[in-house]
C-alpha positions as CSV (number, residue, x, y, z in Angstrom):
1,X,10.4,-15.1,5.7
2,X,9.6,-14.8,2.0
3,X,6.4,-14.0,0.6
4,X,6.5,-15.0,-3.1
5,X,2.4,-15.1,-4.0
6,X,0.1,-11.8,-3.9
7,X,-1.6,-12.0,-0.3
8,X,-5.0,-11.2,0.4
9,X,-5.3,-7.6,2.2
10,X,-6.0,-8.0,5.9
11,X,-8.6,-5.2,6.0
12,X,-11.0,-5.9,3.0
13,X,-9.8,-9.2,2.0
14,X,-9.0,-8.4,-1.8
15,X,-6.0,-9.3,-3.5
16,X,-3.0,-7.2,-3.0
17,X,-1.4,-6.3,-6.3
18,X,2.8,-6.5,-6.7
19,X,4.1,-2.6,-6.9
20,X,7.5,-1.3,-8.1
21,X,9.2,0.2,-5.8
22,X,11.0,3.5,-7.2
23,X,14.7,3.7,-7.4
24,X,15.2,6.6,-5.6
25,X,13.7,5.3,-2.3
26,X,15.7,4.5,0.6
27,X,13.7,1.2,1.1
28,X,16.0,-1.9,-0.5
29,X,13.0,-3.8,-1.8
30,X,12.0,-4.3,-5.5
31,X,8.6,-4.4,-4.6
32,X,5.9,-4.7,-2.5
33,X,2.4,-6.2,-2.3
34,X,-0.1,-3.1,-1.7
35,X,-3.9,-3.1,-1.7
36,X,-5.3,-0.4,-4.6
37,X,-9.1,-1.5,-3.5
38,X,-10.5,2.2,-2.9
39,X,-13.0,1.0,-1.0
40,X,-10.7,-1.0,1.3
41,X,-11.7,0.4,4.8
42,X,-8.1,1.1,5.9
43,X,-7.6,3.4,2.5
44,X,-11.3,5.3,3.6
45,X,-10.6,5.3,7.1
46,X,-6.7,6.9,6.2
47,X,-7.6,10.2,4.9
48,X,-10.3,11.3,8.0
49,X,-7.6,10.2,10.2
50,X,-4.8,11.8,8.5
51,X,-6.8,15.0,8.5
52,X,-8.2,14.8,12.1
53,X,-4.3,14.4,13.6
54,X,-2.3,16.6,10.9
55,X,-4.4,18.3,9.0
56,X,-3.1,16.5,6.3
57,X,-4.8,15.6,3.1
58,X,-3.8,12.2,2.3
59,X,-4.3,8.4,2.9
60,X,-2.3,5.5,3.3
61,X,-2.9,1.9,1.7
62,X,-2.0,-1.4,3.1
63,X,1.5,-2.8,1.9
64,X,3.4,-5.7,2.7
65,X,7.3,-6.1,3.1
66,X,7.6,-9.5,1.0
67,X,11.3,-10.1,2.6
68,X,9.8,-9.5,6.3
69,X,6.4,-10.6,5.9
70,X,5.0,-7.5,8.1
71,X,2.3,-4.7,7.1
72,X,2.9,-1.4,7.0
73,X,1.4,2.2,5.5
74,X,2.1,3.1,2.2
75,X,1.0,7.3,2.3
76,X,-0.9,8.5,-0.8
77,X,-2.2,11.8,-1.6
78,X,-5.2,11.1,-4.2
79,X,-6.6,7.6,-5.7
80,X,-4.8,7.2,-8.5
81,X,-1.1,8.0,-6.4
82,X,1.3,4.9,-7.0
83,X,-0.8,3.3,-9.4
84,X,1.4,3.8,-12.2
85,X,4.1,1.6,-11.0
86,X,1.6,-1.7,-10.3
87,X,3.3,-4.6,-11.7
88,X,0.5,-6.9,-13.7
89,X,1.3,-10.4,-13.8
């Protein structure tokens, strides 16, 4: 499965935007789709969560594979983390 068109996030409904995967990941992808909403719900929900089972303080947004077609957690550790490498159309 192939996704080839920006999806609509699953958990606020906005348009996911097409992000660059960096080079020195371990993931083989180019890119992803990821939702940068900050009001998405999963985003707002992420960093209580994080904090209340690790103590951690940081979020995740909503990505999606494009090759595999499955949703995963992107983690982030302030509102602006990843956004530099959004690809605009």
């Amino acid at each position: 499965m192939t996704v080839n068109q920006p999806p609509n996030c699953p958990h606020c409904g906005r348009k996911m935007k097409k992000w660059r995967v960096p080079l020195a990941s371990t993931w083989p992808n180019e890119f992803f789709y990821v939702c940068f909403n900050d009001d998405c719900p999963y985003y707002v929900q992420g960093w209580e969560r994080l904090w209340e089972q690790q103590a951690t303080r940081a979020s995740y947004r909503c990505r999606l594979d494009p090759d595999t077609g499955k949703f995963a957690p992107l983690p982030v550790w302030s509102d602006n983390a990843l956004k530099d490498d959004i690809i605009e159309a």
